[in-house]
One Martini backbone bead per residue (centre of mass of N, CA, C, O) as a GRO file, in nm:
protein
  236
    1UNK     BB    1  13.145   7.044  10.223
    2UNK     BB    2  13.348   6.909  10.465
    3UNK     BB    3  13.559   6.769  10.237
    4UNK     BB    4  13.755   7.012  10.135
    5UNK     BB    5  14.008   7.042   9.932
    6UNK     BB    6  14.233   7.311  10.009
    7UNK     BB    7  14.279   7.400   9.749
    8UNK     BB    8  14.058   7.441   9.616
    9UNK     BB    9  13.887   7.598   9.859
   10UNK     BB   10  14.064   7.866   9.825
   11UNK     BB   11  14.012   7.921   9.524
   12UNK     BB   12  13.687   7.873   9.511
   13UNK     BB   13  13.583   8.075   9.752
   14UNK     BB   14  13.794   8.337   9.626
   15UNK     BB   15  13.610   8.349   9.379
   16UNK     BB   16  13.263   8.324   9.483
   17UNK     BB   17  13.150   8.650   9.591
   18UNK     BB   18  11.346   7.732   9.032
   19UNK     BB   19  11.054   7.401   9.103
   20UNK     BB   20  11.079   7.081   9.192
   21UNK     BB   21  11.122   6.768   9.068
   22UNK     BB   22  10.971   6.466   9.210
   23UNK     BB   23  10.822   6.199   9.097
   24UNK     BB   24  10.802   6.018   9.381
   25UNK     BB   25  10.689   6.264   9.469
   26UNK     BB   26  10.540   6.563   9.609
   27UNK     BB   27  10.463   6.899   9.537
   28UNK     BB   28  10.299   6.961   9.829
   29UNK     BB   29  10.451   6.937  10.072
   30UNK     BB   30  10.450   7.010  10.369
   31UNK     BB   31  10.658   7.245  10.567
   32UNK     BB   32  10.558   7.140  10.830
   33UNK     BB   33  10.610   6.827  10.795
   34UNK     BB   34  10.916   6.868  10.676
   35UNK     BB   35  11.032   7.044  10.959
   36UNK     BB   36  10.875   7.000  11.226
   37UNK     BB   37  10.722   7.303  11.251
   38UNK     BB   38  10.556   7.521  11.515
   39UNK     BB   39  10.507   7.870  11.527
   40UNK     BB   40  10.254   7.817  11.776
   41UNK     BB   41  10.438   7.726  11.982
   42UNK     BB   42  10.413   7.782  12.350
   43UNK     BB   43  10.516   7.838  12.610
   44UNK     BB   44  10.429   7.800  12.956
   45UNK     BB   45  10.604   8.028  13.023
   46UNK     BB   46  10.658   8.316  13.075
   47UNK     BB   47  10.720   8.653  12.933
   48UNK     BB   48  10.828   8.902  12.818
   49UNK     BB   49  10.791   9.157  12.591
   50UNK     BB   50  11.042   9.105  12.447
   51UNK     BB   51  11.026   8.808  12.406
   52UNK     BB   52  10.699   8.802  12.290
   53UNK     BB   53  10.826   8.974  12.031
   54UNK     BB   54  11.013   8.771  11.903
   55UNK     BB   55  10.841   8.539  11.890
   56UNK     BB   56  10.651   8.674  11.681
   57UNK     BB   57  10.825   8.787  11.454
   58UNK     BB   58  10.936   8.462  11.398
   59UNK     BB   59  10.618   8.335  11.342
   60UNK     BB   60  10.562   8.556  11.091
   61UNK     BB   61  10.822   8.445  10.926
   62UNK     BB   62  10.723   8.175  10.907
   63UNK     BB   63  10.451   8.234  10.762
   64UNK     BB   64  10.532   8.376  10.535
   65UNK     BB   65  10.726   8.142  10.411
   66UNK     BB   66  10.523   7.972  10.361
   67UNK     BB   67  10.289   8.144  10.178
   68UNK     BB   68  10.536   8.238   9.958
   69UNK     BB   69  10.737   7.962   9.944
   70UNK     BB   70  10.674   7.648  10.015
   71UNK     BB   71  10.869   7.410  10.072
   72UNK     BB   72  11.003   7.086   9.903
   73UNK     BB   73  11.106   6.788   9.863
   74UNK     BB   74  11.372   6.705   9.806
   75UNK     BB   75  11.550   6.533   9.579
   76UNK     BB   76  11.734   6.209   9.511
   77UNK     BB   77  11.737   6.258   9.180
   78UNK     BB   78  11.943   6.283   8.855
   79UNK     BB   79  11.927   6.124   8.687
   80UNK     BB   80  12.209   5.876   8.756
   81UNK     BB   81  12.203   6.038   9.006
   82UNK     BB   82  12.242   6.078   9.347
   83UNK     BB   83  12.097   6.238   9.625
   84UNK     BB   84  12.243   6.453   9.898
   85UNK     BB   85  12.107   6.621  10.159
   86UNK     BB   86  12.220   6.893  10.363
   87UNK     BB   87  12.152   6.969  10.675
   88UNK     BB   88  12.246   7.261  10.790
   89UNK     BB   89  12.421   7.288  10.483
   90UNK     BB   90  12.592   7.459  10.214
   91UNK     BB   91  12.543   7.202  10.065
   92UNK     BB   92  12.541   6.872   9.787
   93UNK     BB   93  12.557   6.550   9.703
   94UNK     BB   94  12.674   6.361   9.375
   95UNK     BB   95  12.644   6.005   9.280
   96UNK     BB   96  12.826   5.822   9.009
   97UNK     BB   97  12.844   5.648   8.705
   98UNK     BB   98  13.109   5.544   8.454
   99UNK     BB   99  13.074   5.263   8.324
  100UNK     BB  100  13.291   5.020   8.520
  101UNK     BB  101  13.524   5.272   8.682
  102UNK     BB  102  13.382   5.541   8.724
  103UNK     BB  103  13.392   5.789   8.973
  104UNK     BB  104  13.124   6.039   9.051
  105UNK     BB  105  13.171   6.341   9.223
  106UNK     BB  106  12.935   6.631   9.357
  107UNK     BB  107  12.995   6.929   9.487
  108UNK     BB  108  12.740   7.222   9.617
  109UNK     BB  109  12.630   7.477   9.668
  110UNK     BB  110  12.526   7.723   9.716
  111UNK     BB  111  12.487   8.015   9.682
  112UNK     BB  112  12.805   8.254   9.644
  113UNK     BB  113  12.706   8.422   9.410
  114UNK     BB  114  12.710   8.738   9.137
  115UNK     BB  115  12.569   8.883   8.850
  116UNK     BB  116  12.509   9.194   8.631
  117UNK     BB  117  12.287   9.184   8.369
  118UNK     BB  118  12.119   9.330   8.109
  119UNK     BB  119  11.860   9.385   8.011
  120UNK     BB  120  11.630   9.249   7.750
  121UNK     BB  121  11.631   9.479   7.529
  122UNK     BB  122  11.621   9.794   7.383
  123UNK     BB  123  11.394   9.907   7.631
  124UNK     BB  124  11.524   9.836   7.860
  125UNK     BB  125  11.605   9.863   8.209
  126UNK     BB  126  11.855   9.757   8.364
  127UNK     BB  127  11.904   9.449   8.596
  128UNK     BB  128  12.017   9.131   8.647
  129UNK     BB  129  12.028   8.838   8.839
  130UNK     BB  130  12.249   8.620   8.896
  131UNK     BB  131  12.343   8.318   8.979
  132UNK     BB  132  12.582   8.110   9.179
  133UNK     BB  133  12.747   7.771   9.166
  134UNK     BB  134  12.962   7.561   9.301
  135UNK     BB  135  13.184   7.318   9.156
  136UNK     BB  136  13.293   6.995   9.239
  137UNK     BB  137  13.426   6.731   9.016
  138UNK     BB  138  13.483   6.385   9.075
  139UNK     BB  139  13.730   6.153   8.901
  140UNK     BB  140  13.737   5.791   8.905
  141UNK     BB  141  13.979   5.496   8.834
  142UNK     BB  142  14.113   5.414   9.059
  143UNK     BB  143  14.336   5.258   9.129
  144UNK     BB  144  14.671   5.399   8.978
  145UNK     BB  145  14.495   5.659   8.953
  146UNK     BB  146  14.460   5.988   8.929
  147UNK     BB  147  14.232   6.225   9.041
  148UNK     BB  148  13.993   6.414   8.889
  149UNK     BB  149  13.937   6.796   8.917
  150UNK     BB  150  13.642   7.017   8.884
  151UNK     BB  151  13.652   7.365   8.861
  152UNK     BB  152  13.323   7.517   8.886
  153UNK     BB  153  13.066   7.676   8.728
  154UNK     BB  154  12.670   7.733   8.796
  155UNK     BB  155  12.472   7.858   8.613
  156UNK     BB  156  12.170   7.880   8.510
  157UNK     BB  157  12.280   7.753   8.167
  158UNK     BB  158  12.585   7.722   8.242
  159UNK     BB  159  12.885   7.599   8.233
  160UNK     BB  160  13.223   7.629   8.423
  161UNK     BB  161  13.515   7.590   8.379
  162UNK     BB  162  13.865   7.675   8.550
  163UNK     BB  163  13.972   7.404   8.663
  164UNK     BB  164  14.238   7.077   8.666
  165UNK     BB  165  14.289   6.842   8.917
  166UNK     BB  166  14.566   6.629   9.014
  167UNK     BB  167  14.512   6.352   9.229
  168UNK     BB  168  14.702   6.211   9.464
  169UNK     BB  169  14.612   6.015   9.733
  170UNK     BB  170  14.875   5.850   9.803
  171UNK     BB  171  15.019   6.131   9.778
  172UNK     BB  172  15.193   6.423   9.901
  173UNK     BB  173  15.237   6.764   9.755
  174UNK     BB  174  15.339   7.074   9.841
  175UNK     BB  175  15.355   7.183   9.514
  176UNK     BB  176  15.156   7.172   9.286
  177UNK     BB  177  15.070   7.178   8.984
  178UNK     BB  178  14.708   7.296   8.892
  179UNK     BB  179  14.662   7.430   8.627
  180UNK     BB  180  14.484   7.625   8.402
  181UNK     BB  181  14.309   7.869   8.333
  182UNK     BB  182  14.000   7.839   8.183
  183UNK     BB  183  13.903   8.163   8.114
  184UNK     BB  184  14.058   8.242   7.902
  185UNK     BB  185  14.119   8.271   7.581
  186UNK     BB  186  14.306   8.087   7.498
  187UNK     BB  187  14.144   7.851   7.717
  188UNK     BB  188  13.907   7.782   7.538
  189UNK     BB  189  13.984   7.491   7.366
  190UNK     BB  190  14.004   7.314   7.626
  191UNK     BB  191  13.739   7.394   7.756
  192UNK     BB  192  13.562   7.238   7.567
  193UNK     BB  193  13.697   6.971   7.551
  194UNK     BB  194  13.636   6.916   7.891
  195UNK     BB  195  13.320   6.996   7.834
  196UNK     BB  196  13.260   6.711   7.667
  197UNK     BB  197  13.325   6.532   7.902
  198UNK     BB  198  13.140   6.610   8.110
  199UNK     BB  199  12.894   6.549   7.950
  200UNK     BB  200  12.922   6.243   7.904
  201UNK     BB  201  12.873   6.264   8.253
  202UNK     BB  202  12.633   6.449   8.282
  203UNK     BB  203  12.799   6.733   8.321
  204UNK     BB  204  12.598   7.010   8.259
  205UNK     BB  205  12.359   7.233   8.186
  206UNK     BB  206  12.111   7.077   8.301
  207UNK     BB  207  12.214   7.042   8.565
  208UNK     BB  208  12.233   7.339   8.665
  209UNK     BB  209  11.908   7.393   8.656
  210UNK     BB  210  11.899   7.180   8.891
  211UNK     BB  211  12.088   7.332   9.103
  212UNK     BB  212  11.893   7.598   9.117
  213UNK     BB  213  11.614   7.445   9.177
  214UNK     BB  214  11.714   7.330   9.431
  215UNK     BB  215  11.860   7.564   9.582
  216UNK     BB  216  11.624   7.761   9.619
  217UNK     BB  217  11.454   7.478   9.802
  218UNK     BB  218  11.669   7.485  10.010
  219UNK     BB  219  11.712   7.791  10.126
  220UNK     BB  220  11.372   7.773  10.236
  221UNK     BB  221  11.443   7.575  10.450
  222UNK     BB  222  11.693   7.697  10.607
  223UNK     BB  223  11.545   7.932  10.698
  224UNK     BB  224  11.322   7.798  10.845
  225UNK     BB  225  11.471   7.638  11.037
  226UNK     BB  226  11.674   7.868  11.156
  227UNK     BB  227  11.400   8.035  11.276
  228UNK     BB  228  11.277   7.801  11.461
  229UNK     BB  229  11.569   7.724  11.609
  230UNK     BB  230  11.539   8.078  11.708
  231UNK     BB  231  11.257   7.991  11.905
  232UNK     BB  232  11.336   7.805  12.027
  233UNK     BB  233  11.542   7.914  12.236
  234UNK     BB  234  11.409   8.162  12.326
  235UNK     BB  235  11.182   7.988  12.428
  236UNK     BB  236  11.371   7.869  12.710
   0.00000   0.00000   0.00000
């Protein structure tokens, strides 16, 4: 997210610490032509031993990348949203309407922390890993109306509203009230109720499930992109 409101960016970040399919699209899209890299092409100029193995093992980690887990075409659109994946950033924004006036803007980080809980199972031992992402979604209703910003986690499995700031695009307030947590247990009958508001508008369980599996298909195009990235520089 470039834009990052800064109040919600400072409470957001300092809080935050499965293959996609796209109809329109082929799932078996190759990741050498969608990255337009390829990992055994060679300067034709000398190079040291010592950079000609940093060259093999970065070239050695991108064929491994393509051949446990080829990243495939992002998604461009999800249920009535439409989706921009932001290449080379750990956000990406989808931009929806609800109505005749009220404008959806989500914008989702990349996994951004993590939570340990128990294997299911009376007989299992260990844990799994959770995987988070945040979650950002403004709703405008036009002129004359401050915009509604919903501060939330997005699990695996199910969304989390933390907070609910009302933003006047018009006026700068110095030291606005902020709305309260919604995650403590007083204010979770407020909190399903604001979670019915967003269901209404898309914003959902099901959501979720898509920006996990976006988003692990996202991870695997920028480690290879940036592996890519750093074997060019090397070798010039």
């Amino acid at each position: 997210m470039a834009r990052f409101i800064p109040t919600a960016q400072r409470a957001f970040v300092s809080a935050a610490s499965k293959t996609l399919s796209n109809g329109s699209q082929s799932r078996t899209a190759s990741a050498y032509s969608l990255l337009q890299f390829h990992p055994y092409a060679t300067s034709q100029t000398h190079k040291s031993p010592f950079t000609a193995n940093i060259i093999r093992i970065l070239s050695n980690e991108i064929e491994y990348q393509h051949d446990y887990a080829p990243p495939h075409q992002p998604a461009t659109s999800f249920n009535s949203f439409t989706v921009q994946d932001r290449s080379g950033e750990k956000w990406m924004t989808m931009r929806g309407k609800y109505g005749e006036n009220e404008e959806i803007k989500i914008e989702a980080t990349m996994f951004d922390g993590c939570v340990f809980v128990p294997k299911p199972g009376e007989d299992s031992t260990g844990e799994n890993v959770v995987l988070h992402i945040s979650l950002l979604v403004d709703i405008s209703k036009g002129q004359g109306y401050p915009d509604m910003e919903f501060l939330c986690s997005a699990w695996p499995d199910h969304l989390e509203i933390q907070k609910v700031y009302l933003l006047n695009r018009d006026k700068t307030i110095i030291n606005p009230y902020m709305g309260r947590d919604l995650r403590r247990k007083k204010n979770r009958k407020l909190q399903r109720t604001l979670g019915d508001y967003l269901e209404e508008r898309g914003v959902n369980n099901e959501l979720c499930v898509f920006l996990h599996e976006y988003m692990m298909n996202k991870d695997r195009i920028e480690l290879i992109q940036w592996l890519g990235n750093v074997k060019s520089i090397v070798q010039k």
